[in-house]
C-alpha positions, 0 to 999 in steps of 0.5 A: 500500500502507497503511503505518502509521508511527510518529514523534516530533515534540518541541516546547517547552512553556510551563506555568504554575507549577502546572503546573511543580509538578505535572512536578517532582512527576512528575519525582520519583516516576518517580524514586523508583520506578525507584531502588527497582526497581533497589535491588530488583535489587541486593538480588537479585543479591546474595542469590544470590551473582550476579558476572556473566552472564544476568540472569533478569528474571521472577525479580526480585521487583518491586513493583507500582505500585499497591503502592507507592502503599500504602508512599508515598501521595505517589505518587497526587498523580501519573499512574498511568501514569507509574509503569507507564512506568518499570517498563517502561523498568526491563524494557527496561534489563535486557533492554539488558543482556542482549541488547547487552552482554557481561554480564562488562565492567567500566567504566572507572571501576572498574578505574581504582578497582581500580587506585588504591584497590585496591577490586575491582569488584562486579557494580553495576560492569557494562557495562550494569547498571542504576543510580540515578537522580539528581537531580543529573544532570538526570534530569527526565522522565516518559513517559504514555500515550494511551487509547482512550475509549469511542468509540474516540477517543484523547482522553486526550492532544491537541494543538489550537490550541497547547495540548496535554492529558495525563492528570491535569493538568486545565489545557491546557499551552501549546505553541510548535508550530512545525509540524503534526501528520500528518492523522488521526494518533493520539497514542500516548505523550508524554513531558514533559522539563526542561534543565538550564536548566529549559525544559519539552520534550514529545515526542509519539509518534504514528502514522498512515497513509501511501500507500506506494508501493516506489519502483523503485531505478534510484539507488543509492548506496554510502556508506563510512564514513571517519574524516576526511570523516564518508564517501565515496560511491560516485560519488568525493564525499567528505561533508567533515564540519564537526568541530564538536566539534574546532572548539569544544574549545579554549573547551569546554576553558577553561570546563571548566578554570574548573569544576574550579577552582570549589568543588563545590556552590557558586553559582559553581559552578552559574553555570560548570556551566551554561557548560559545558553551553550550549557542549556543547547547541551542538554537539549541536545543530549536529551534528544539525541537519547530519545531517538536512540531509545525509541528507533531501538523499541520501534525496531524491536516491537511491531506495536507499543502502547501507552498512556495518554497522560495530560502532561502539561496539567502534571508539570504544574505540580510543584514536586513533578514539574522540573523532572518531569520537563527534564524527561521530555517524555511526550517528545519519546511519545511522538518520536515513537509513532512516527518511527513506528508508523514508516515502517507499518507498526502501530502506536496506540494510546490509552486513555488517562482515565484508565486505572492501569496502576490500580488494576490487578493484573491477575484478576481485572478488580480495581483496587480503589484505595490505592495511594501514589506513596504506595510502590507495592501492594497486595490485592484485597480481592484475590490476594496477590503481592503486586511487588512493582506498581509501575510493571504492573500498569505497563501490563495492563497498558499492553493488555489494553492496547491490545483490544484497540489493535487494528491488525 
């Protein structure tokens, strides 16, 4: 069976100087305009008296880009179709807040404001709303699209002998491509991007076709989540995760101490920022580069794998489960495991969170109700059985769940 798969492959890009001209450029009018349609949005909202709830976006009045160009010539030096990327990416935001977020929760930081200057929040203070863009926050990207030509030859944008072709930019940029594209791919979109230490990165979206065939799911395998271990699977293992984040918090926390002494703005400043920055690119770094290995290791061994689908942003408010569980990265693992499993024609099935997986007994299916977070183990006070791991326990029961969702 033909499938069609989209995926993005990410490189570093060499440009010339006027080529980094041309991206700061870019960089800059995406900006300028996604802050105008969310100064748009603000004027709005005020204007009909909004405090919390639905936003209708088809009410908002957004200006076209190609109006915009008529306000701020400077914004035809840059590709059109960056500027119709970011009002699109504005549109999504809305349609994030209205679909993910409660649309009444104020941040952290305005009810910290209410409390010690007594200023109370506005509707700019949501969960979710969309805000400015600044420059002082590494906010460097633009995204262009791919076209058809005549011929129907997608050539607006190519990737030939390391060196890469996007619209507007009449000079080839240089690519370190460390491995291949697909056979016969197509490039959809691309979306060029500095660091912080202003090094050039493009990710590619492309789409191509592959032979899928179902794979017969004769292994399975039920993962729970657990806070210290990052899981425990359903055959007794345990994933005995490296706390990267735990392990470089004593420097991270110097660095960052030199930084708040520092004076804002200042060279001395800039020089410790970056510092810090290195240290936490680090850890990002080594956290992804463990789930891909973790999880390309399980999607070869299985042929289906099944877990919990746990709200982890409501657990990350917890005050005792946030840091560990941010240093976890575990629905990061969630989706590198279904896309992995899915190319190769094996499934990913979810559970969902209300199931009793750590309460239920796996040897008679009664729910032991009373059952408390502190308790590791336990004995069943229907059949009596010593349930010695509450962790490999729930992955059982995950697995045996999932089975019953398998479609083949």
């Amino acid at each position: 069976m033909e499938t069609i798969i989209n995926k993005g492959y990410q490189f570093k890009i060499v440009p010339t100087e006027l080529q980094k001209e041309f991206f700061l450029k870019s960089f800059g009018c995406a900006r300028k305009l996604y802050n105008h349609y969310v100064d748009t949005l603000y004027t709005y909202l005020d204007s009909i008296g909004y405090e919390n709830g639905f936003i209708k976006a088809k009410e908002i009045p957004l200006d076209s880009p190609a109006f915009m160009k008529k306000v701020f010539p400077y914004l035809k030096e840059v590709d059109s179709l960056a500027l119709c990327n970011v009002q699109i990416h504005f549109k999504n935001a809305i349609k994030k807040f209205n679909d993910e977020y409660d649309k009444k929760s104020y941040t952290k930081r305005s009810l910290k404001r209410k409390c010690t200057l007594s200023i109370e929040p506005t509707f700019r203070d949501l969960k979710g709303m969309p805000r400015f863009k600044s420059r002082k926050n590494n906010d460097f990207s633009y995204t262009t699209n791919n076209q058809a030509g005549k011929e129907n030859d997608w050539h607006y944008i190519r990737l030939e002998n390391g060196m890469l072709t996007i619209p507007k930019l009449k000079t080839s940029i240089k690519v370190k491509q460390h491995r291949p594209l697909p056979k016969d791919a197509i490039i959809k979109n691309a979306t060029i991007r500095m660091d912080y230490r202003g090094n050039f990165h493009v990710s590619l979206c492309v789409e191509y076709t592959i032979d899928m065939k179902p794979t017969p799911s004769k292994k399975c395998l039920g993962l729970d989540y657990a806070q210290q271990d990052f899981y425990a699977d359903s055959e007794g293992r345990k994933a005995n995760y490296p706390h990267y984040y735990q392990k470089a918090e004593e420097k991270l926390v110097k660095e960052q101490r030199k930084l708040s002494r520092r004076v804002f703005g200042s060279n001395r400043w800039k020089k410790q920022k970056v510092k810090v920055q290195k240290l936490q690119l680090k850890v990002a770094n080594q956290r992804k580069d463990w789930l891909h290995k973790t999880s390309y290791r399980l999607a070869q061994e299985y042929d289906a794998i099944m877990v919990e689908d746990i709200d982890l942003r409501a657990m990350s408010q917890g005050l005792k489960l946030a840091k560990n569980l941010q240093d976890n990265g575990f629905g990061m693992f969630r989706n590198f495991l279904k896309y992995k499993l899915e190319e190769q024609g094996k499934q990913f099935i979810k559970i969902d969170k209300w199931y009793p997986s750590s309460k239920t007994c796996r040897f008679c299916g009664k729910v032991h109700e009373e059952l408390k977070l502190t308790d590791r183990s336990w004995f069943c006070p229907h059949c009596g059985t010593e349930i010695a791991d509450r962790d490999h326990n729930a992955a059982i029961n995950i697995r045996e769940a999932g089975s019953a969702l398998l479609a083949w």
